[in-house]
C-alpha positions in Angstrom: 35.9 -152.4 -69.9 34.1 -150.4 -67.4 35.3 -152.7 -64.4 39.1 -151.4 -64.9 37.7 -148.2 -63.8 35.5 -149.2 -60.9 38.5 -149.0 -58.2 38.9 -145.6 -59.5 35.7 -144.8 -59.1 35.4 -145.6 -55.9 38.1 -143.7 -54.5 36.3 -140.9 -56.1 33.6 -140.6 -54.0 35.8 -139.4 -51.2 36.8 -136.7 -53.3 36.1 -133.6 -51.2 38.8 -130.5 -52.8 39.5 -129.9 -56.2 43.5 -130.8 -55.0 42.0 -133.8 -54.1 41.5 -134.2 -57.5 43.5 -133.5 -59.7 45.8 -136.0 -57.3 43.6 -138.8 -58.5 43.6 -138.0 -62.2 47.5 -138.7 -61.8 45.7 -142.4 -60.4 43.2 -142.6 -63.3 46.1 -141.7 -65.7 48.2 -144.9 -64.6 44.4 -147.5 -64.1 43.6 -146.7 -68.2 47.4 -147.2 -68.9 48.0 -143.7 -71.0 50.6 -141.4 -71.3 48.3 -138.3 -70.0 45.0 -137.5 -68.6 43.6 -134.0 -69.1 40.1 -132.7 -67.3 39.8 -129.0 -68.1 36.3 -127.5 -67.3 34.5 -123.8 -68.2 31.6 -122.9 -65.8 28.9 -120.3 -67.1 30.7 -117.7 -65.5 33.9 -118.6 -67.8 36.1 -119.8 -64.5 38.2 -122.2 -65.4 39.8 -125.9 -63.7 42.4 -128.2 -65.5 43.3 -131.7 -63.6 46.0 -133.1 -65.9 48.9 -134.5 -66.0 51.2 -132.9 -68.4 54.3 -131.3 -67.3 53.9 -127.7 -65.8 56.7 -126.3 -68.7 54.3 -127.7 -71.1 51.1 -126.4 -69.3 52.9 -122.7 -69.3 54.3 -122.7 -72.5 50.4 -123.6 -73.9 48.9 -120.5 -72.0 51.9 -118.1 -72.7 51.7 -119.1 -77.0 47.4 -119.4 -76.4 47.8 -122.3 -78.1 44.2 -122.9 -77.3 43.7 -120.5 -80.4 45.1 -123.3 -83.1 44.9 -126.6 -81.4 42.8 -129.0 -83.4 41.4 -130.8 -79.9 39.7 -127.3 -78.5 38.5 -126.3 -81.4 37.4 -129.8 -83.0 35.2 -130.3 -78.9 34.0 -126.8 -79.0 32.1 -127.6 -82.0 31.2 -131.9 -81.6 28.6 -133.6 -79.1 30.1 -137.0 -79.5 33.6 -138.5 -78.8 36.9 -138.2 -81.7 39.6 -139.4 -82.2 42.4 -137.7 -82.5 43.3 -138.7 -86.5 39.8 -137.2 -87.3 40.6 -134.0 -86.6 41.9 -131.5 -88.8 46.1 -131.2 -88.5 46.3 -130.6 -91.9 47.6 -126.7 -91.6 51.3 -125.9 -91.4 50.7 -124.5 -87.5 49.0 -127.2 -86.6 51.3 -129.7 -87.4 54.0 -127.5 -85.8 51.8 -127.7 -82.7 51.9 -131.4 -82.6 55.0 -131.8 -83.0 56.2 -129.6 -80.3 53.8 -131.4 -78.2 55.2 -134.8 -78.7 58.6 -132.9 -77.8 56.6 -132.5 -74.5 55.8 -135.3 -73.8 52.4 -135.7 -75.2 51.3 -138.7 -76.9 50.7 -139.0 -80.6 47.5 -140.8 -80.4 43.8 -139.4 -78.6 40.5 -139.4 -77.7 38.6 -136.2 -76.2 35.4 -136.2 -75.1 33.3 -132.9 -75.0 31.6 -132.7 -72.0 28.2 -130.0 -71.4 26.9 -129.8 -68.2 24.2 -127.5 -66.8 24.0 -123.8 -66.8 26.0 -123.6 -70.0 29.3 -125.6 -67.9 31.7 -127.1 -70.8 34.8 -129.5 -70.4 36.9 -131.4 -72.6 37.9 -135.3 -71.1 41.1 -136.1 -72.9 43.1 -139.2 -73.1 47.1 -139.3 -75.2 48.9 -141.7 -75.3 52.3 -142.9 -77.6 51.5 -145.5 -80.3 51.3 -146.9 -83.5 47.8 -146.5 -85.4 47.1 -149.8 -85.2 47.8 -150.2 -80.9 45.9 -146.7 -80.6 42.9 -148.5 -82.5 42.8 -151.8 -80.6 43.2 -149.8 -77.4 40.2 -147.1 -77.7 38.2 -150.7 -79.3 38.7 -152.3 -75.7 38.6 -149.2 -73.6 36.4 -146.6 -75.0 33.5 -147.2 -72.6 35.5 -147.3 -69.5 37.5 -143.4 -70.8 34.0 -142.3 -71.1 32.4 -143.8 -67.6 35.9 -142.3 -66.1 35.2 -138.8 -67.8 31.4 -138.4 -66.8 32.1 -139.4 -63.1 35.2 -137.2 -62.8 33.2 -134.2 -64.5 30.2 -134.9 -61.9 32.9 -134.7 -59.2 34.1 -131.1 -60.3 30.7 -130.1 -60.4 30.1 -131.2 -56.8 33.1 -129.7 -55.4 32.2 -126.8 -57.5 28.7 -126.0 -56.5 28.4 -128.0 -53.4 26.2 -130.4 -55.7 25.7 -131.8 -58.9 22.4 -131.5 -58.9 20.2 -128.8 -60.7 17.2 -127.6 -61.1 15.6 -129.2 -64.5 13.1 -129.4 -66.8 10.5 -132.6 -67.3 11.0 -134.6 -69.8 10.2 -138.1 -70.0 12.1 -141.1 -69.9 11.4 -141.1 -74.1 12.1 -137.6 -74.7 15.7 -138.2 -73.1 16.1 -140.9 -74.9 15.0 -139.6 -78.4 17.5 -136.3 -77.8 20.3 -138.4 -76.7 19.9 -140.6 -79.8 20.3 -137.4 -81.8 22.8 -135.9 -79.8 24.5 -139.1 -80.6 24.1 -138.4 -84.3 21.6 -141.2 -85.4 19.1 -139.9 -88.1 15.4 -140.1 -87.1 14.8 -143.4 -88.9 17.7 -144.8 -87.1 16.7 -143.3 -83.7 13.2 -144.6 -83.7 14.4 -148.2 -84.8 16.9 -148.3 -82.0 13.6 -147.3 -80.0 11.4 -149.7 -81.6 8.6 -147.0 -82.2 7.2 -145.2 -85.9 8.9 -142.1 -86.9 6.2 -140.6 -86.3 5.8 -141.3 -82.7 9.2 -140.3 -82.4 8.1 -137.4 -84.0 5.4 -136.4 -81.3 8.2 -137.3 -78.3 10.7 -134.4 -80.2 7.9 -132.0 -80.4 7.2 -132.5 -76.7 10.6 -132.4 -76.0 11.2 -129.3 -78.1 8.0 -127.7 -76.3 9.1 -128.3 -73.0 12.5 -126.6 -73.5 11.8 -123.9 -75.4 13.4 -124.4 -78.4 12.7 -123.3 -81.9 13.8 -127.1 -83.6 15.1 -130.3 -83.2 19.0 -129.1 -82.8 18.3 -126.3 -80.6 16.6 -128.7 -78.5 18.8 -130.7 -78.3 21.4 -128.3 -77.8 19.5 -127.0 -74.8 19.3 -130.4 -73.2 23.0 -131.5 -73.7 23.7 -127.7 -71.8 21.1 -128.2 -69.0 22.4 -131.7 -68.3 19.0 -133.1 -68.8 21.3 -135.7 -71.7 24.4 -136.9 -71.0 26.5 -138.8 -74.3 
């Protein structure tokens, strides 16, 4: 639940270096009770900042194979908006599997759960959770805990963006309170008929709130628009 994260968070808003950080994933890492925590973020400019928790031979031996290149988790968040589990990735191919289990030789856990993460100005980062278990214990654990990995993810991702840029804060477009919450509902892969039941509007009104939305942002349909929103930060998932 969100409360097992709150003395975490709190701690975190004296964050002020990006040390400082990465000393309190090692915190965050032992308050959700996983094997590893990994925060790696990609600014517009393509500089790069990992807080994690692996071990350093693992870290180098990664970068010196460019692992990055293979590994089901970077390329599987690269392309989602939403959560996954590990098990619904692809590991099928021979190199893959040889990744994984060299990982586990390292010291990273069977079982996890990334969350793709885009910020504004084209920022990207990947919130990853691993953790050693049986299916079963991997599945009761992300039931119970799922919203407090994500809370933890978001907060720590605004964090890097603070230290980063001196704030979090950007400039934005105007949207309204039901534009963000029609794109987010698509972001989050609902179909329009679901969306604009969990709104408790017509279709077609939601219709008239995307083609605002989509207005507003510049974008030439429904996806890019909401691409462009999850990018400018303006929808968070």
């Amino acid at each position: 639940m969100p409360e097992l994260v709150e003395p975490f968070l709190d701690n975190l808003q004296q964050v002020r270096t990006l040390d400082e950080l990465t000393r309190h994933i090692v915190e965050l890492r032992d308050t959700l009770d996983v094997e590893h925590v990994v925060y790696h973020s990609v600014n517009s400019t393509g500089e790069q900042y990992a807080a994690l928790t692996y071990s350093d031979e693992w870290v180098e031996r990664y970068l010196d194979k460019n692992y990055a290149r293979i590994d089901p988790v970077v390329q599987g968040c690269y392309r989602r908006f939403v959560p996954v589990d590990w098990k619904a990735l692809d590991w099928s191919g021979k190199q893959q599997r040889d990744f994984m289990a060299e990982a586990i030789d390292a010291g990273v856990g069977n079982q996890g759960f990334s969350l793709p993460i885009r910020g504004p100005n084209g920022q990207f980062a990947c919130f990853t959770v691993n953790h050693r278990s049986s299916d079963d214990q991997w599945e009761k654990y992300t039931r119970e805990n799922m919203r407090a990995v994500i809370l933890a993810a978001h907060f720590v991702n605004q964090k890097a963006l603070e230290i980063e840029r001196g704030t979090d804060l950007v400039d934005q477009k105007s949207l309204s309170p039901r534009e963000v919450d029609t794109l987010r509902l698509l972001a989050m892969g609902y179909s329009r008929a679901q969306a604009s039941d969990a709104l408790s509007i017509s279709e077609h009104t939601l219709r008239v709130y995307l083609e605002s939305a989509r207005f507003k942002l510049g974008a030439s349909n429904t996806t890019h628009a909401v691409a462009r929103a999850l990018s400018l930060g303006l929808i968070v998932i």
